[in-house]
C-alpha positions in Angstrom: -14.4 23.4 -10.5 -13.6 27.0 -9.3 -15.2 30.6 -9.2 -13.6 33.0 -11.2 -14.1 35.3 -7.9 -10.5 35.1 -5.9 -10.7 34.1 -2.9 -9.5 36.7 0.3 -6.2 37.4 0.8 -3.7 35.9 3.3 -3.4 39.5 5.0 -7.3 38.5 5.7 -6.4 35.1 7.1 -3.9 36.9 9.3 -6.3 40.1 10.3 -8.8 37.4 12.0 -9.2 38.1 15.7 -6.7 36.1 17.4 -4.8 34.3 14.3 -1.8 35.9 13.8 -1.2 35.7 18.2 -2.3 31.9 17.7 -0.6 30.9 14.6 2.9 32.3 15.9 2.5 30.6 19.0 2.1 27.1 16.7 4.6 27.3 14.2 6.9 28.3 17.3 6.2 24.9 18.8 5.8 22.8 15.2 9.4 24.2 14.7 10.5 21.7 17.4 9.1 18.9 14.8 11.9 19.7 12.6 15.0 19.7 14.6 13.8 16.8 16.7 14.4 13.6 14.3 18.0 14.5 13.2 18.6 15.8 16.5 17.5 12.4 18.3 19.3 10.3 15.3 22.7 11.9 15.7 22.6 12.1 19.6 21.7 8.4 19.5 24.3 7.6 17.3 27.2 9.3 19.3 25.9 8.1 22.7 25.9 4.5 21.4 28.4 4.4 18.5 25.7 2.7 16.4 23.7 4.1 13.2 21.9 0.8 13.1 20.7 0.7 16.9 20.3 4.9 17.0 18.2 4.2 13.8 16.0 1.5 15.6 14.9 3.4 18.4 14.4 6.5 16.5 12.4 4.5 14.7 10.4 3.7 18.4 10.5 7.2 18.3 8.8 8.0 15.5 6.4 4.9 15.8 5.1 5.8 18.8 3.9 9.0 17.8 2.5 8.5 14.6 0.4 5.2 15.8 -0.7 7.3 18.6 -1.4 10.5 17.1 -5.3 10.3 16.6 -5.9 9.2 20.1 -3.7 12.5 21.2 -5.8 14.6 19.3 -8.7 13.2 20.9 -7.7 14.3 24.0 -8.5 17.6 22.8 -11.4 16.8 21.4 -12.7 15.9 24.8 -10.6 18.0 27.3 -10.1 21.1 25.2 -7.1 22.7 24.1 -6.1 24.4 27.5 -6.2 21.5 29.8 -4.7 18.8 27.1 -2.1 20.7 25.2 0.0 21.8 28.5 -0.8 17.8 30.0 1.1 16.5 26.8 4.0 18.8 26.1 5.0 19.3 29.8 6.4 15.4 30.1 7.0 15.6 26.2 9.8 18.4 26.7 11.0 16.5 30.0 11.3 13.3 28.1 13.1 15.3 26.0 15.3 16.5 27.9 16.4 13.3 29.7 17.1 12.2 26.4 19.3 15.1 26.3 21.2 14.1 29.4 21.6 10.6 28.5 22.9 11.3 25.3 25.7 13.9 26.2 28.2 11.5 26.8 28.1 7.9 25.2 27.7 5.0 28.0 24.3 5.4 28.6 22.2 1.7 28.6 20.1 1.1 25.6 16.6 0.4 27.4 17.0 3.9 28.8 17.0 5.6 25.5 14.7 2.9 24.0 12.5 3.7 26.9 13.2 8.0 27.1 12.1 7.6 23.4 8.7 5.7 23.6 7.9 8.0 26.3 8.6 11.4 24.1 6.9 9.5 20.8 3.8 8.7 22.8 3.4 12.3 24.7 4.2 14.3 21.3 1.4 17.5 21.8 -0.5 17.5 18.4 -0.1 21.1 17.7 -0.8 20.9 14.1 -4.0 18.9 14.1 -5.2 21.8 17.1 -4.0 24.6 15.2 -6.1 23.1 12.2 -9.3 22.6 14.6 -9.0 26.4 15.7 -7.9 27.6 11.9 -12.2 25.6 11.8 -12.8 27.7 14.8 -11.7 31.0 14.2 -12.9 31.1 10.2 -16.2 30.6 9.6 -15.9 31.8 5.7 -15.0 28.2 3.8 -13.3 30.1 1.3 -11.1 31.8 3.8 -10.5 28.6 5.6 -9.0 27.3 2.2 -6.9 30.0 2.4 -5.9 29.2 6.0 -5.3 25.8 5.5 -3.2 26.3 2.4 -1.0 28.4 4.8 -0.6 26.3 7.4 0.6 24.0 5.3 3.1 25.8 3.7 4.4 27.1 6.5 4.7 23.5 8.3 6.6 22.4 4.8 9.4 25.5 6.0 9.2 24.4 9.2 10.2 21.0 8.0 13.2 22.4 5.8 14.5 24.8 8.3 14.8 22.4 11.2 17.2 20.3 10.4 19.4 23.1 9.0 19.4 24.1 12.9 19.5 20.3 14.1 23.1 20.3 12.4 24.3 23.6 12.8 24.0 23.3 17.1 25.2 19.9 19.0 23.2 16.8 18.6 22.1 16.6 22.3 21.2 20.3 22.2 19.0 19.7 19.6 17.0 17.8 21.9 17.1 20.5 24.6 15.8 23.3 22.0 13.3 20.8 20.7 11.7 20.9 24.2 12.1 24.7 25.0 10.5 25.0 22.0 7.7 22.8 21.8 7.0 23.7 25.7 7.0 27.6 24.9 5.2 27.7 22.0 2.0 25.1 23.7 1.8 27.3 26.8 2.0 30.6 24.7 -0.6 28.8 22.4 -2.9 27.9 25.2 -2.6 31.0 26.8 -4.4 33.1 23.3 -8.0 33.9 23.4 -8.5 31.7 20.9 -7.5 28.0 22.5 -11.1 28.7 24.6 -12.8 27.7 21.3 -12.0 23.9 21.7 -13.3 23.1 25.1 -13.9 19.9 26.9 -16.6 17.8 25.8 -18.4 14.5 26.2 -17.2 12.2 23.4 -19.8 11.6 22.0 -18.1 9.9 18.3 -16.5 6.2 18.5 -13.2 6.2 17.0 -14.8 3.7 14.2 -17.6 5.9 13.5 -15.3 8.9 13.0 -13.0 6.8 11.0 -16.2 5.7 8.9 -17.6 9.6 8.4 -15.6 9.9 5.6 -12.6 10.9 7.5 -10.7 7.9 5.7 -10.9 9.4 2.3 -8.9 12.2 3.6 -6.5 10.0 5.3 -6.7 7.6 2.1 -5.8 10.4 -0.2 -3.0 11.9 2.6 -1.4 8.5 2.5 -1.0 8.1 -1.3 0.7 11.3 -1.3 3.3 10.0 1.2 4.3 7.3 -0.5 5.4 9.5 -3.6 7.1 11.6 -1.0 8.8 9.0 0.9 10.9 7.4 -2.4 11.0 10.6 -3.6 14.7 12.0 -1.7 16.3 8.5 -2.8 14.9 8.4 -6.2 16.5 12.3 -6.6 19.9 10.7 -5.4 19.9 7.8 -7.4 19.0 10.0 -10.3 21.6 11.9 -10.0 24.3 9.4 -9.1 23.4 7.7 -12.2 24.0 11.0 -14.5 27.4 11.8 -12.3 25.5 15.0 -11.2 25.2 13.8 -7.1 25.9 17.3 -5.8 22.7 18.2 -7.7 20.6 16.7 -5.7 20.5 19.2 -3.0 19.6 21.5 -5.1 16.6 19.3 -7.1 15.0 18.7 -3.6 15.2 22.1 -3.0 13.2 22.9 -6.3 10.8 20.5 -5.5 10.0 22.3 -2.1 9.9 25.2 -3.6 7.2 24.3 -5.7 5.0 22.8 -3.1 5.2 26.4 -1.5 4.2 28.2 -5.0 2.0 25.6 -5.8 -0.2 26.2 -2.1 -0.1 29.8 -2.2 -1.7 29.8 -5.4 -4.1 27.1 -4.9 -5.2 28.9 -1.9 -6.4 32.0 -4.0 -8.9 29.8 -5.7 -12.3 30.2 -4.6 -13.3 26.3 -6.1 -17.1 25.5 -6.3 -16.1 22.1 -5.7 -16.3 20.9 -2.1 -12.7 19.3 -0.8 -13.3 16.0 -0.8 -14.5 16.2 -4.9 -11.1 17.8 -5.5 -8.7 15.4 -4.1 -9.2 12.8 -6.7 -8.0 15.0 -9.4 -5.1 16.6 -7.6 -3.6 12.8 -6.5 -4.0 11.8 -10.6 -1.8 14.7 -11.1 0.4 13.8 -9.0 0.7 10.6 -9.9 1.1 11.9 -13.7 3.8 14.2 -12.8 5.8 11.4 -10.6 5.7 9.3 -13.5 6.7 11.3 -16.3 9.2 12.5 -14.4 11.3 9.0 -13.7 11.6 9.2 -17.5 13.6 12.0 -18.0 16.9 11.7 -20.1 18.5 14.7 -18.4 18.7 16.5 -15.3 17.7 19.7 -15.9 14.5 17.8 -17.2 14.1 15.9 -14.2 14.9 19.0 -11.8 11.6 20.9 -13.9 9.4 17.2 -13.4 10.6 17.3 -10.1 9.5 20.9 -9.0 6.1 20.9 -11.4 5.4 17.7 -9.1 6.1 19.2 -6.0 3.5 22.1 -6.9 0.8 19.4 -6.1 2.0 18.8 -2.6 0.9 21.4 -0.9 -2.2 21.8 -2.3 -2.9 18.1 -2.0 -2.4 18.3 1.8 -4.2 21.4 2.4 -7.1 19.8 0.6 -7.0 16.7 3.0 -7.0 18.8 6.0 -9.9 20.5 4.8 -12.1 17.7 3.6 -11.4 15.9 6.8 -12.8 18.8 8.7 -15.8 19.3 6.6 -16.5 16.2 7.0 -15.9 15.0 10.2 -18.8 15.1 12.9 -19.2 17.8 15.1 -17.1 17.9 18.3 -14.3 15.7 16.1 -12.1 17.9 14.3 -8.7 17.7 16.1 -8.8 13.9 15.8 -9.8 14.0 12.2 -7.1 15.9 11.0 -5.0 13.9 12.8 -5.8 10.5 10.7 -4.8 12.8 7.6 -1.4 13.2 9.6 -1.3 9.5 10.5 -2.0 8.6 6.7 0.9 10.7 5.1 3.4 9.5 7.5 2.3 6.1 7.2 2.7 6.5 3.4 5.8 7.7 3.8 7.2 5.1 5.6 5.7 2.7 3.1 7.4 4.8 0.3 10.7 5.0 1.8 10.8 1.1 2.6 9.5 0.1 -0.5 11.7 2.6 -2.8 14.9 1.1 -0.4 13.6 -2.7 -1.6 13.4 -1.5 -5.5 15.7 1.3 -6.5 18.4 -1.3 -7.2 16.7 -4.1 -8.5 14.5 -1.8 -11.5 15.1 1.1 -13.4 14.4 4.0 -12.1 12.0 4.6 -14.6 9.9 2.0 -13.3 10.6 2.4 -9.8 8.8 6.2 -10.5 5.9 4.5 -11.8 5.6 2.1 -9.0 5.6 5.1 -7.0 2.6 6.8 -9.0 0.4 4.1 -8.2 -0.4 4.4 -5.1 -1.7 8.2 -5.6 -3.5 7.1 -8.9 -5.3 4.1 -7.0 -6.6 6.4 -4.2 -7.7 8.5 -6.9 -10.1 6.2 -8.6 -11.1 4.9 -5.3 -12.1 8.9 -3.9 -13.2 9.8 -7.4 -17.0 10.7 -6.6 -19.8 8.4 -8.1 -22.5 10.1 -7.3 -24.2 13.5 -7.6 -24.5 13.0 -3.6 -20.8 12.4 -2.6 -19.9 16.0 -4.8 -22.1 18.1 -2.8 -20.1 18.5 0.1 -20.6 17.5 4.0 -24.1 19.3 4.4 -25.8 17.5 1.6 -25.0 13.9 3.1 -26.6 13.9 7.0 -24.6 12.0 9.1 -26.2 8.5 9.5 -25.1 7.9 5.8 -21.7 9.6 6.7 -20.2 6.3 7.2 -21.3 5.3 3.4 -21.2 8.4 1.2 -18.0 9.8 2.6 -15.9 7.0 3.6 
């Protein structure tokens, strides 16, 4: 499955003409992404007094942009970067910031923050599915892109860790104002590199079912089986815990297990694989799903913590891998939007994890509740798992009128 050639180095990634100018820019607005969830839930909670309705319409929130994420990103597809991005985030961060006004001092009507909510959720700029399109753009080298893609999604996973350790550490409502300053400085100083001119505006010229169809809902397939592991995954760690009277370990479990995901995607991004993408997610979701599930049957914690982290060391690598296959194969012109679906799917999974780990983890033992969880990932497995010579030779062995058969 791999050459025994390494692949360039990250320094390389970063020495590309424009990257290390476009990436900051990115990860300066994706930062926004992290603080804005906690940020919104606590502000709604102390403007209304309520966990339950604050959850609901964070849950609007979150709905909102999620559903509409692909047709987002298809704005780019079709306007380019420079004329979509700025069209988004502008009433994104003043959505934003109404919500921050509203929620300074309690009083304020529900249907305004159900409403201030919806609006944010459905004007949320896709900056990662556009930084993922230009990653396409600016390297043509498919080993190099790899490499890219394996660090953009490591550095999204910090993102995602550091966030709300600065949602909590600043007032709720201000969350919300920082969460717009940044998402609003770091699209315009995104849109204002070199490189935003490689995704212009054109013609669509790809139905959303046909790019759905070009084997775009593998990716997404494979990106949702993975959320589901991750979204029972922080409860399971608690119950765990709870049940061996080691609670305040927890922290520290979930911790491991995100620092794995970030060892295991730097290393899987030095692999130069002979494998196309889309041949190599089936294997990484069976380990996954291996790991998940020998890991609910630990008999100690320190056993669990090691399950715990050796599974997270396929996270990374199994999202990188999603991004990528989704580009390869994607039509022409479609990129943004189809790494958006691989988005959509791992939040959709998660949501489904998280639910469906609430409903079980005190009905079964956890044991079972783990392998409940692996089965999702190991289904979507057997279902990408190649069966043919054709679907294994990557996007430029398969023309695109049998895209919707060979690589869906």
């Amino acid at each position: 499955m791999s050459s025994p050639r390494p692949a360039a180095s990250y320094a390389a990634v970063l020495r590309v003409p424009h990257a290390r100018r476009t990436f900051t820019a990115a990860l300066l607005g994706r930062l926004s992404y992290g603080i804005v969830s906690l940020s919104l839930l606590l502000s709604l909670a102390a403007a209304t007094g309520s966990y339950a309705a604050a959850g609901l319409i964070t849950t609007v929130f979150a709905a909102t942009s999620v559903v509409l994420g692909p047709a987002r990103a298809g704005l780019i597809d079709r306007w380019g970067a420079r004329r979509a991005l700025p069209a988004l985030a502008t009433p994104y961060a003043v959505a934003l910031t109404a919500l921050c006004l509203a929620t300074w001092r309690p009083g304020a009507p529900l249907w305004l923050l159900t409403l201030l909510s919806a609006a944010a959720g459905t004007l949320t700029p896709p900056l990662g599915p556009t930084m993922r399109a230009l990653w396409s753009a600016l390297v043509p080298d498919k080993r190099l892109l790899q490499r890219a893609f394996s660090l953009d999604t490591v550095a999204e996973e910090g993102l995602f860790m550091t966030g709300p350790l600065i949602a909590v550490a600043v007032r709720p409502a201000l969350g919300l104002a920082l969460s717009a300053t940044l998402v609003l400085i770091g699209t315009l100083a995104l849109t204002a590199s070199p490189a935003a001119k490689l995704l212009t505006a054109r013609e669509p010229s790809v139905p959303a079912a046909r790019l759905r169809s070009a084997g775009v809902r593998k990716a997404a397939y494979a990106a949702a089986g993975l959320g589901c592991c991750l979204g029972a995954l922080e409860l399971y760690v608690v119950a765990f815990t709870d049940h061996h009277d080691r609670a305040s370990a927890a922290g520290w479990i979930l911790a491991a297990h995100a620092a794995g995901s970030a060892i295991g995607g730097l290393l899987y991004g030095r692999i130069a694989w002979r494998r196309p993408a889309a041949g190599r997610l089936p294997y990484l979701l069976a380990a996954l799903a291996l790991l998940f599930a020998l890991t609910g049957a630990a008999p100690t914690v320190v056993l669990f913590a090691l399950g715990i982290a050796a599974a997270g060391t396929v996270v990374s690598p199994t999202m990188a891998t999603a991004y990528l296959a989704a580009d390869e194969l994607a039509p022409p012109g479609t990129a943004t939007r189809a790494t958006a679906w691989v988005n959509t799917g791992v939040n959709a999974g998660s949501s489904l994890g998280s639910g469906t780990a609430g409903l079980l983890v005190d009905r079964l033992p956890l044991p079972l509740c783990f392998l409940l969880a692996a089965a999702p990932p190991l289904l979507l497995a057997l279902r990408a798992y190649p069966r043919s010579g054709r679907n294994a030779q990557g996007p430029s062995a398969v023309p695109l009128a049998e895209a919707s058969e060979g690589r869906a």
